[in-house]
C-alpha positions as CSV (number, residue, x, y, z in Angstrom):
1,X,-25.3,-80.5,-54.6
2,X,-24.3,-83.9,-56.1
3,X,-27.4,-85.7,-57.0
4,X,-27.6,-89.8,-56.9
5,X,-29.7,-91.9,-58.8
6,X,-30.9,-95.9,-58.9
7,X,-31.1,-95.4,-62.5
8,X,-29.0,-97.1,-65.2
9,X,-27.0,-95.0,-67.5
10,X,-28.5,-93.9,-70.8
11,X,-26.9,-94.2,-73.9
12,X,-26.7,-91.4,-76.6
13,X,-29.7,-90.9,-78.5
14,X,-32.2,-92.4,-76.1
15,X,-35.6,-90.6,-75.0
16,X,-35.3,-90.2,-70.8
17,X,-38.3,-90.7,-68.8
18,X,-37.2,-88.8,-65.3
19,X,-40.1,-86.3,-64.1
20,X,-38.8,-82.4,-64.0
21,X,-40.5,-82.2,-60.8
22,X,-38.4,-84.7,-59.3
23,X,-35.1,-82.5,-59.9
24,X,-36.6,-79.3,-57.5
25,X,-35.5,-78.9,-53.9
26,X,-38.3,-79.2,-51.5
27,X,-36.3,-77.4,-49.4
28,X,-35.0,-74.7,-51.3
29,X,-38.6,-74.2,-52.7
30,X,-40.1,-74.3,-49.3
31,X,-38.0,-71.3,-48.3
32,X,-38.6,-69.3,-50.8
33,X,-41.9,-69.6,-51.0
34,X,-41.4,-68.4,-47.1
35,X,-39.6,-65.7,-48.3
36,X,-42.0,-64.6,-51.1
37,X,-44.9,-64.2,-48.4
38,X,-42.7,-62.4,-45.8
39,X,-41.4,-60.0,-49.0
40,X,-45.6,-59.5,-49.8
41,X,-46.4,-58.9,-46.1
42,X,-43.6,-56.7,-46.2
43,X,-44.3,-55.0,-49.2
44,X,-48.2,-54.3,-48.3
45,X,-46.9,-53.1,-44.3
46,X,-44.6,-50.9,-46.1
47,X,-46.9,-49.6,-48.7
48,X,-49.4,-49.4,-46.0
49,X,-46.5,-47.7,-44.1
50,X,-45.5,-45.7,-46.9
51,X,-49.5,-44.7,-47.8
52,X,-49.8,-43.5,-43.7
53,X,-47.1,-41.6,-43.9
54,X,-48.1,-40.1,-46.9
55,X,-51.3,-39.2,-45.7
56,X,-49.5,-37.9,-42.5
57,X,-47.8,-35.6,-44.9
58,X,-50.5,-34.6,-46.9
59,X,-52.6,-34.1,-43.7
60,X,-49.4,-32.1,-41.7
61,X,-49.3,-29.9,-45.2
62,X,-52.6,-28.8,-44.4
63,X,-52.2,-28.0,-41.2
64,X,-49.5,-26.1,-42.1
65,X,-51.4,-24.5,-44.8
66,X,-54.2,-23.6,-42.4
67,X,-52.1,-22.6,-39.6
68,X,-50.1,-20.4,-41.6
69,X,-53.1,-18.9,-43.0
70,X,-54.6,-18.4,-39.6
71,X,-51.4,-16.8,-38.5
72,X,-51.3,-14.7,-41.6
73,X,-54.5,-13.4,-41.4
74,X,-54.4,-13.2,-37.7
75,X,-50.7,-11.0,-38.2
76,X,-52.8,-8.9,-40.7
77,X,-55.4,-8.5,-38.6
78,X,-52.9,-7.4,-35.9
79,X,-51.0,-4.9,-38.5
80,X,-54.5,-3.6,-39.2
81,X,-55.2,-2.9,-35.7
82,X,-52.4,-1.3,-35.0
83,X,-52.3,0.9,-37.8
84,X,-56.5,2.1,-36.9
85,X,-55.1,2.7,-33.7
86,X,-51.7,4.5,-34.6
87,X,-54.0,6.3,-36.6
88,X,-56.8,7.5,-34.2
89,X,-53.9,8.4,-31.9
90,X,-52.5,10.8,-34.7
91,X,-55.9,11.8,-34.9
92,X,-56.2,12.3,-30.9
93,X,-52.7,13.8,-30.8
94,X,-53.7,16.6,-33.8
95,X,-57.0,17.4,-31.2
96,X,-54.7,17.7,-28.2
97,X,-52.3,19.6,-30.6
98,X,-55.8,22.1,-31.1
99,X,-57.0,22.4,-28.3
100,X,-54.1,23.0,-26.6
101,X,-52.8,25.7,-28.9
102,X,-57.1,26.9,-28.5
103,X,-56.1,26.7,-25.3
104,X,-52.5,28.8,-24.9
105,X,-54.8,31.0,-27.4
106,X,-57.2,31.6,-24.8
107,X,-55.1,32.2,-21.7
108,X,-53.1,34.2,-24.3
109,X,-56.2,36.9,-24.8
110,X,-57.2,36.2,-21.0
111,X,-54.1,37.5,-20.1
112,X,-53.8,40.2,-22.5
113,X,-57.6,41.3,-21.3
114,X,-56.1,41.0,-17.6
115,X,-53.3,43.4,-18.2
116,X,-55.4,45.7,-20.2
117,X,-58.0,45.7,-17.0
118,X,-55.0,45.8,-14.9
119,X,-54.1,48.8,-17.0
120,X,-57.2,50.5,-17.2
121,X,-57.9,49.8,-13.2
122,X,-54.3,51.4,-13.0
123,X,-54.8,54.7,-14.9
124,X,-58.4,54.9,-13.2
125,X,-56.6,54.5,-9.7
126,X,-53.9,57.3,-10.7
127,X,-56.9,59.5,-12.5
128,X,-58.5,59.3,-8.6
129,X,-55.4,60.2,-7.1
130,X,-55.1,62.9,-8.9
131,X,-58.7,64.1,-8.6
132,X,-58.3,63.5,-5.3
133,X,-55.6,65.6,-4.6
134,X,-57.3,68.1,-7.1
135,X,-60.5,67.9,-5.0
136,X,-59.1,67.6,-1.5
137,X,-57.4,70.2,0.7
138,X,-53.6,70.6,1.0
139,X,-52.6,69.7,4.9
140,X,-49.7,68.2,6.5
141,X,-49.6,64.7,7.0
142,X,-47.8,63.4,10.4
143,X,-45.1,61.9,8.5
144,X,-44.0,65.1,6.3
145,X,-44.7,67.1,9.2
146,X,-42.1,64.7,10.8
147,X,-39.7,64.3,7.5
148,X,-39.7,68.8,7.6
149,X,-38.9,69.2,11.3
150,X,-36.0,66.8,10.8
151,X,-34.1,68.5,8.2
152,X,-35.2,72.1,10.1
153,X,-34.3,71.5,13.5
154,X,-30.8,70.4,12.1
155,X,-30.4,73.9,10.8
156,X,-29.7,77.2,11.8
157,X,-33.2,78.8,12.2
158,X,-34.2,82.0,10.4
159,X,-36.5,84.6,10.6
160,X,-39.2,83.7,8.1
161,X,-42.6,85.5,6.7
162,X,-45.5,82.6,5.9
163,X,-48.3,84.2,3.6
164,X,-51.1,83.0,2.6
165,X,-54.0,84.3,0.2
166,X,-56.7,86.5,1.8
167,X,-60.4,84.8,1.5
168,X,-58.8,81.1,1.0
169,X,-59.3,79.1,3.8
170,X,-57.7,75.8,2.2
171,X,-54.3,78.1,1.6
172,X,-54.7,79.1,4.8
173,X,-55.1,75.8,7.0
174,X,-52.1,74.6,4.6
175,X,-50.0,77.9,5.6
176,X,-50.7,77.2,9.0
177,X,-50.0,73.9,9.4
178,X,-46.8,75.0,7.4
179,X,-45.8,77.8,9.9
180,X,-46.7,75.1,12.6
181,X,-43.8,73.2,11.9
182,X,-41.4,75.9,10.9
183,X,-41.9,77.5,14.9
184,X,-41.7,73.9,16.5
185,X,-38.4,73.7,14.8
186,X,-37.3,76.7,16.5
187,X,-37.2,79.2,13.5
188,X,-38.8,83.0,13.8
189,X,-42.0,82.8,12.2
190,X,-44.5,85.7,11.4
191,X,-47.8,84.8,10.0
192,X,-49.8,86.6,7.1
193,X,-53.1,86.2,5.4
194,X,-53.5,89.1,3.1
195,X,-52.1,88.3,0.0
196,X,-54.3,89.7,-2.9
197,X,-52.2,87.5,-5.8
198,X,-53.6,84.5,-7.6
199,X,-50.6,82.4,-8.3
200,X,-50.9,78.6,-7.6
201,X,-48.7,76.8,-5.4
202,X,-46.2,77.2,-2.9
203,X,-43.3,79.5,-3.6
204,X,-40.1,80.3,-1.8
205,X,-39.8,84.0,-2.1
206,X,-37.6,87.1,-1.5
207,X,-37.5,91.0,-2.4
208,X,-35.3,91.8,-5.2
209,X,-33.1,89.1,-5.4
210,X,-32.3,87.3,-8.3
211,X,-29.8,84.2,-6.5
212,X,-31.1,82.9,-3.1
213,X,-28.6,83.0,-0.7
214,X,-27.5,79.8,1.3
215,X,-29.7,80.5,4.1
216,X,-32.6,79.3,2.4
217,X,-31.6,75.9,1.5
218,X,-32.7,73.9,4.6
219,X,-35.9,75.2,4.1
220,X,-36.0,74.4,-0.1
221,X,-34.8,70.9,1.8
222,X,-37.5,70.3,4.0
223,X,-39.8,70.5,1.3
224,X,-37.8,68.4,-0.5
225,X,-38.6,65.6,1.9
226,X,-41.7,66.3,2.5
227,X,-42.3,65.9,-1.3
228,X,-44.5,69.5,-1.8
229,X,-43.7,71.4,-4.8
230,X,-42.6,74.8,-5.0
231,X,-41.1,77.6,-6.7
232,X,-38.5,80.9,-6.4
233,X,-40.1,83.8,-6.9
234,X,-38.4,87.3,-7.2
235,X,-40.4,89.8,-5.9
236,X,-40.5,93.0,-8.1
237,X,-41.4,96.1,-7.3
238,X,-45.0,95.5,-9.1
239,X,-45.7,92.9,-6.0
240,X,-44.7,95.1,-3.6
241,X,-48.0,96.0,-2.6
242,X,-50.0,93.1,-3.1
243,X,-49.9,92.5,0.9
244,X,-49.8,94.7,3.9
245,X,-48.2,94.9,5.7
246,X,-45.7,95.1,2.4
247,X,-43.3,93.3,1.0
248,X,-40.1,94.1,2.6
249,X,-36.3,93.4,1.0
250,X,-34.1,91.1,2.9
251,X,-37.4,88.5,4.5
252,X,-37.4,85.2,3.5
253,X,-41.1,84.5,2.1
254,X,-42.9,80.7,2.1
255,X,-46.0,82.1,-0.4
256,X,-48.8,79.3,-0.3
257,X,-51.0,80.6,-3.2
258,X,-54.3,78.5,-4.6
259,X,-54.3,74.9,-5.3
260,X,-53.0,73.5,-8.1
């Protein structure tokens, strides 16, 4: 800015008496003093600013700190929990694991016990068959009286001797029901109880002959199905009197001696 002044030019070497003051701009001075108290305001809002957000930080640190020691802990904690309780369900699981193989242990022997009860009862039932059929008297039943006169009445009937032992009255209710069956099925029969011999069983019989010829097969047959036992006996000449009358060659014999 050009600058104009009332006063008279000064000539070298001569001591001026214009105030300093004088040459500053009001103006210019006003405004930066203006300046210098927004700069201050704005240097103590932004400090203050700067301090807030500082303390913000500081303060959201913590809470970070805190939270993520909270959640830490609060993870251990959980991973702790978890593990007691993986572990007291390995623990539970090993029980179950015992007491079920305790148990499979136990039906195990229960049945092995069972079967050998079973077993016993079994052998006990068959030992009272047995003693049963030991004890009680040999008769026809319906059903292998019916099973006999089957396979009889289909063949050709023969003349046939039933014997049974003299002074045994079980042989002889056996004999009879025997020859009962035999004459309902229209075969000859002639019934004897004077055999003096003490063989056991039933025995299909003849005089001197060593093969059986065919004629005797339906009866071996019917006694087949009627599931009784018996035997072929050759009658020698030592037997020949060990009934009366006697033995005589060419009869077909059905021999009931004792029981079993």
């Amino acid at each position: 800015m050009l600058r104009v002044t009332n006063s008279a030019p000064t000539t070298p070497g001569a001591i001026t008496t214009e105030d300093p003051l004088e040459s500053v701009d009001a103006a210019l001075l006003a405004r930066a003093n203006w300046w210098f108290e927004i700069s201050r305001y704005g240097l103590i809002i932004s400090g203050s600013i700067t301090a807030i957000l500082a303390f913000v930080a500081v303060v959201f640190s913590w809470i970070q700190f805190w939270s993520s020691s909270v959640r830490e802990d609060h993870s251990n904690q959980r991973t702790s929990t978890l593990e007691f309780r993986a572990a007291e369900l390995r623990k539970d699981a090993t029980r179950l694991t015992a007491d079920a193989e305790a148990s499979r242990a136990a039906i195990a022997a229960a049945n092995a016990r069972a079967a050998e009860a079973n077993q016993k009862a079994e052998l006990e039932r068959l030992e009272r068959i047995k003693l049963e059929a030991r004890v009680s008297p040999r008769r026809l039943s319906g059903e292998q009286s019916s099973k006999m006169a089957t396979v009889l009445s289909a063949a050709t009937p023969q003349p046939i001797a039933v014997v049974s032992r003299l002074f045994d009255p079980e042989g002889k209710d056996f004999a009879d029901d025997l020859a009962s069956v035999l004459k309902n099925s229209g075969w000859d029969v002639q019934r004897f109880v004077n055999w003096t011999q003490s063989e056991r069983g039933v025995f299909i019989a003849m005089v001197g002959q060593s093969e059986f010829p065919q004629s005797v097969r339906p009866l071996a047959a019917a006694l087949d199905a009627a599931s009784i036992a018996y035997k072929d006996m050759n009658i020698g000449n030592e037997a020949l009197s060990t009934m009366s009358p006697y033995f005589a060659p060419n009869v077909l014999y059905l021999l009931i001696g004792a029981k079993p």
